[in-house]
N, C-alpha and C positions, 0 to 999 in steps of 0.2 A: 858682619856689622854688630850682632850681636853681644861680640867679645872685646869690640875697641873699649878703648880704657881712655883716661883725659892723659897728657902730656904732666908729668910734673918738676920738669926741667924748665931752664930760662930759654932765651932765645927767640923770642915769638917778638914780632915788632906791634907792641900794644900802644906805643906813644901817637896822640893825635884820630884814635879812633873816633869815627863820624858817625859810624851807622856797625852793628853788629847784630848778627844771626846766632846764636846760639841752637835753635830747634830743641829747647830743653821740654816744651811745652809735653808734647809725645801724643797730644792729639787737640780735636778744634779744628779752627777754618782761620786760626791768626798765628802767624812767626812773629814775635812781636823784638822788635829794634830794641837789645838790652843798652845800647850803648850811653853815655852820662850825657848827649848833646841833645838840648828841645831843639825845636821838637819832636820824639819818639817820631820814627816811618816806619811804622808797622806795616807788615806784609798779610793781605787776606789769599787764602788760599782756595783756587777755583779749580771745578775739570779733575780731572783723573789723578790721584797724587795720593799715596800711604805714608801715615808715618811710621818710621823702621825704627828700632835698636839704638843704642848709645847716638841718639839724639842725632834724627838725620828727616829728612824726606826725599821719597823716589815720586818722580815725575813721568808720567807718560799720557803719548793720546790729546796734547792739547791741556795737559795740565800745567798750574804755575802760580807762582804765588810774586803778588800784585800789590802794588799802595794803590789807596783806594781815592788819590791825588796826584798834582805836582810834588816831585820832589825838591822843593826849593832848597833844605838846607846842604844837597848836596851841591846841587849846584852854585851858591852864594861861597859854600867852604871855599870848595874845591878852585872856581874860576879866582877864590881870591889868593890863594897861592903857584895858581900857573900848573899843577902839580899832584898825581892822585898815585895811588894802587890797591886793586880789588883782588881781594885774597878769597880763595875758596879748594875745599875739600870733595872732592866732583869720582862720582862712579859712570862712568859713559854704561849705558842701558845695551849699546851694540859699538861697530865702526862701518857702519852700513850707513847712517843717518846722516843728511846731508843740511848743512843752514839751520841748526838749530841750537836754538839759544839756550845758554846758561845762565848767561848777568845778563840782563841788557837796561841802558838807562834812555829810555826811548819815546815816540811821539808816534811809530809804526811801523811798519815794516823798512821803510826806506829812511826815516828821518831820524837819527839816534846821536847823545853825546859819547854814548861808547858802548861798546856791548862786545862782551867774550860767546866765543862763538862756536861749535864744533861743525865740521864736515867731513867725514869718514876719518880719517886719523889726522886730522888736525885740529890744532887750537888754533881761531882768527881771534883778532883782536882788532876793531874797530873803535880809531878816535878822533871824533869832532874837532877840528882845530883848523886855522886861518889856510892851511897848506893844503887843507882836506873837504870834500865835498860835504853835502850836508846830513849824508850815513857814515862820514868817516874812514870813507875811502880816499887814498888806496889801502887797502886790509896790510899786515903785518901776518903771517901765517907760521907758524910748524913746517918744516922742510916735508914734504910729502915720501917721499921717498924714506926718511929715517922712521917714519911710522910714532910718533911717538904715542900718540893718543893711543890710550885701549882703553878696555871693559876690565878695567880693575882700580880701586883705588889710589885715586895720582892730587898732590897737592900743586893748583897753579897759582898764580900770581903774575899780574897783568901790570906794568908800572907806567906813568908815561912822566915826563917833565920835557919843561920849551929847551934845557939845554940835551939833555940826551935822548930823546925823541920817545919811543915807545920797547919797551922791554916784554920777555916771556918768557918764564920762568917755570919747568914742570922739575915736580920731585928735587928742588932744591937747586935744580942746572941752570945758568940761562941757555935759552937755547937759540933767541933768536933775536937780534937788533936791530932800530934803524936809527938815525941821526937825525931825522926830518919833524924837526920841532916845529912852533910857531905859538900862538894867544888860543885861549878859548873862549872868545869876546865872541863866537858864534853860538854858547851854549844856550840852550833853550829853557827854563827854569818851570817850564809846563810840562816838560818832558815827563814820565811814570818811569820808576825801577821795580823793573821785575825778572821772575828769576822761574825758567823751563819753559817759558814760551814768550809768542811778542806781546806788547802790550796793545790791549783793543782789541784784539784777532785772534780766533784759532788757526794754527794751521791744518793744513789738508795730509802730513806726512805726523810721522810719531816724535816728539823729543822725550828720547827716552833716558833718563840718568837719575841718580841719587844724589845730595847735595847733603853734606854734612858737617857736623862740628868735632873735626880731630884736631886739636881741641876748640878753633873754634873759626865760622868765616867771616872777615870782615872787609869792610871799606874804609880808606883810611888815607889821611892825607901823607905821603912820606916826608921822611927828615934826609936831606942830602946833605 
């Protein structure tokens, strides 16, 4: 971690950014939302969590960094173009840890507009929409078998739009598709975005991973 450098090549889809994580801070109890959209959703950071090297934070133990509200501007963006992807630079802590969250844009354990998710060597991706219950089931997974998740540095990207349904994207691959679009006239705009554990709750199990800016993580409306 120590040794990452920033990217300074083109390539990064920076257009329409809503909400960005930089973790430039390096230490504190606030990640704060560099991105140009009011209002700033800062994130306070609760429970077990270091900050590391070239601008990162490791989560473990019921740690996680939290808006200390509704995140209305994502939801008002986002429901207003049908249309999102959350981008992030993620160290899984083990592939032993099972339901544990990395983004999650949530109301609780059960009631979420979307939330990236790991369970042993998978990436879930869970999204609220008219087809989907009110956690965003049925989940979208990582093939089990091809293992992709590990305890090393992996860049994901979670995309969803009403015409091509829900995307997953590790280390630049897609890796996994579905067609099953629909409205997100179901989102909940009292929902929290938080990020290594749920919102409101500790869990009883460890979410253990690093979260960081190679070069950098964001939320962002896509351009199709």
């Amino acid at each position: 971690m120590d040794d990452g450098q920033i990217a300074s090549a083109g390539g990064r889809v920076e257009t329409d950014v809503i909400a960005l994580y930089q973790f430039k801070q390096g230490t504190g109890t606030v990640a704060y939302d560099t991105s140009t959209v009011e209002p700033q959703l800062n994130l306070n950071l609760f429970g077990d969590h270091e900050w590391v090297g070239s601008w990162g934070v490791t989560f473990s133990d019921g740690g996680k960094a939290q808006s200390s509200s509704g995140s209305e501007k994502l939801h008002d963006l986002i429901k207003l173009t049908g249309e999102y992807s959350v981008e992030a630079w993620v160290i899984p802590g083990n592939v032993a840890q099972e339901d544990s969250r990395i983004v999650t844009y949530s109301g609780n354990s059960q009631d979420r507009n979307f939330a990236l998710v790991q369970t042993l060597y998978d990436y879930e991706f869970y999204s609220r929409t008219s087809n989907s219950d009110a956690g965003g089931a049925p989940l979208i997974n990582t093939p089990s078998m091809d293992e992709v998740l590990q305890a090393t540095l992996q860049h994901v990207v979670v995309t969803y739009d009403s015409i091509e349904g829900r995307r997953v994207y590790v280390n630049g691959e897609l890796i996994v598709e579905d067609a099953e679009g629909g409205d997100l006239n179901g989102w909940d705009p009292a929902y929290v975005l938080a990020v290594g554990n749920e919102v409101g709750e500790a869990t009883n199990k460890i979410n253990q991973f690093t979260i960081t800016n190679i070069p950098q993580g964001i939320f962002e409306n896509i351009e199709l």
